[in-house]
N, C-alpha and C positions, 0 to 999 in steps of 0.2 A: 426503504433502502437509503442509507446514507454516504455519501461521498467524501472523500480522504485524500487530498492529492500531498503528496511529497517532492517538491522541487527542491533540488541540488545543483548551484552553477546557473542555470536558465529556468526561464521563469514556463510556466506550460498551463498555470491555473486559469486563464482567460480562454485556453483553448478546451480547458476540459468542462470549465464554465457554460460555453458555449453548446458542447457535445451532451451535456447530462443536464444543463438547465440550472445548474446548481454546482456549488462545494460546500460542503457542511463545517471542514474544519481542513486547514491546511498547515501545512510547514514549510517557509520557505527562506533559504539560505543560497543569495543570491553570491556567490563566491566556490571556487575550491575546497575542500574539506581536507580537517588534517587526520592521516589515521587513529589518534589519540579521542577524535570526537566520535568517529564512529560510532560507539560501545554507548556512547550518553544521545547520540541522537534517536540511536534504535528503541534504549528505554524510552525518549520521549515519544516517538509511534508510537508503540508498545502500551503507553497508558491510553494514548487519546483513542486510538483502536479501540481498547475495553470498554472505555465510556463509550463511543458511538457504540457499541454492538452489546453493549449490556441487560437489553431487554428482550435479548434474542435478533434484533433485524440485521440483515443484511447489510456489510459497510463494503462498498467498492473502494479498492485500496489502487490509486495511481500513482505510479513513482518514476521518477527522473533523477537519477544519480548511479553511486555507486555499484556494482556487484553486491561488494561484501554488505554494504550496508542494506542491501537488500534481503543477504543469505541470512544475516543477525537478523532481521527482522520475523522471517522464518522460523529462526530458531527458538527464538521467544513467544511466539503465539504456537507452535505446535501444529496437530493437525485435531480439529474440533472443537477448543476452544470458546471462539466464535464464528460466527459465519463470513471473516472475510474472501471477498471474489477478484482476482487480480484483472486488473484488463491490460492492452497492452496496445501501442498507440503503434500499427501497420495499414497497408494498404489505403492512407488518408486519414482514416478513422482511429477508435478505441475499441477494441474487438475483445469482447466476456473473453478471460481463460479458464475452460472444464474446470471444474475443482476436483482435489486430490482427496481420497478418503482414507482410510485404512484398510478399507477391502482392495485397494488399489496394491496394496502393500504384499498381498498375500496372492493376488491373482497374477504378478506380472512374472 
């Protein structure tokens, strides 16, 4: 399994460092973003995602920032791709979110 934090504005990778023992490759953009950056920040997850997950493993994707820039990042990996797992930082912790499938699509 490999680790991916995305920070936007505040910094979270010490914390997710701590939680998972590790970050494999992170992005961080200790400021506001402007919507113009959006669209080039997403290609840049977009590629480091495919390298970490390119041999098939597992890449835990943490993120801290935008909506949208979260929803473009979706949109570019798809569903099946690779094996990214979101987590999502409640209850004190980072808590695994189910992952979506296709059969998800057809059953709900």
């Amino acid at each position: 399994m490999k680790v991916f934090v995305l920070e936007i504005g505040r910094p979270i990778r010490q914390a997710v460092e701590q939680f998972f023992g590790r970050v494999d490759d992170y992005i961080s953009i200790q400021r506001a973003i402007t919507p113009s950056e959006i669209p080039k920040i997403a290609i840049e997850v977009y590629k480091k995602l495919m390298e970490l997950g390119k041999d098939g493993e597992e890449v835990c994707l943490i993120l801290s920032g935008p909506l949208a820039l979260a929803f473009q990042i979706g949109q570019l990996l798809g569903i099946g791709k690779i094996k990214v797992i979101p987590y999502q930082f409640m209850y004190g912790r980072y808590e695994k979110i189910p992952p979506l499938t296709r059969a998800h699509l057809f059953n709900i």
